[in-house]
C-alpha positions in Angstrom: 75.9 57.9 -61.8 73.8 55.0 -60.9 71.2 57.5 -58.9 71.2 59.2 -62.4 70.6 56.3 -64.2 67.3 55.4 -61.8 66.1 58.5 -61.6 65.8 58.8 -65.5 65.0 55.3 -65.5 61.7 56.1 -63.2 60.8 59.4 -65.1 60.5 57.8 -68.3 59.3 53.8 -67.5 59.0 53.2 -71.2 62.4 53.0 -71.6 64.5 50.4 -70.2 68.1 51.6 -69.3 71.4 49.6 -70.1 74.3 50.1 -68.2 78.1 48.9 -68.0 79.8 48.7 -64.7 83.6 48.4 -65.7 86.6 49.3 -63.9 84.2 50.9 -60.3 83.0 53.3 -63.3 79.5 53.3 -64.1 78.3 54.6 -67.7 75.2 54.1 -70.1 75.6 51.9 -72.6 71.8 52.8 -73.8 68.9 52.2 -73.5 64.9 51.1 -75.5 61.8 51.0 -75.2 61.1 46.9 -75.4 62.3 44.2 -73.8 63.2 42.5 -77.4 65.0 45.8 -79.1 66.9 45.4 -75.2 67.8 42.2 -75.5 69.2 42.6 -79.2 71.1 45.8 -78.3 72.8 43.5 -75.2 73.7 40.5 -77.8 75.5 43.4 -80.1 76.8 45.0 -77.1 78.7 41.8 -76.2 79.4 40.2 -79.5 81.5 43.1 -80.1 84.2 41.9 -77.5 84.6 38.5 -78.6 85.3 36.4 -76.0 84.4 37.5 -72.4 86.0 36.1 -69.1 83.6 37.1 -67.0 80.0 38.4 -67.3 77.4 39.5 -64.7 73.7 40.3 -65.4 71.5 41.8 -63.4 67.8 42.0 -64.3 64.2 42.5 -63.1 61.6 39.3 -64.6 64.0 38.8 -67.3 65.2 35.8 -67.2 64.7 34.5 -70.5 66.5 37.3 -71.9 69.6 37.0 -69.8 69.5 32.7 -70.3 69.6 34.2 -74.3 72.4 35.9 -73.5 74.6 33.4 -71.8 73.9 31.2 -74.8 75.1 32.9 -77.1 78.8 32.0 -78.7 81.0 35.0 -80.5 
């Protein structure tokens, strides 16, 4: 799945994949074309669980997004 996800990731490098690792499963969660409509879809993504134990986030020269992310309360 994650070959997938890179693969369609490298064919189309406007778009900037999302993807949630729960479980050893693997699955798109989505995906845009900016690193701001990203970020936004992550902060709805999360706020929809409440509150979360634990949270990794992996990223590539995004590190204001992801401190955005850890900031935010539910």
């Amino acid at each position: 799945m994650i070959d997938t996800l890179v693969k369609r990731a490298t064919i189309n490098k406007n778009r900037k994949p999302i993807v949630e690792i729960k479980d050893r499963e693997v699955k798109s969660v989505g995906a845009a074309r900016t690193t701001k409509q990203n970020e936004e879809r992550i902060l709805n993504f999360l706020l929809k669980f409440g509150e979360i134990e634990r949270l990794a986030v992996l990223h590539a020269n995004a590190e204001t997004c992801v401190k955005n992310i850890y900031n935010v309360k539910p």
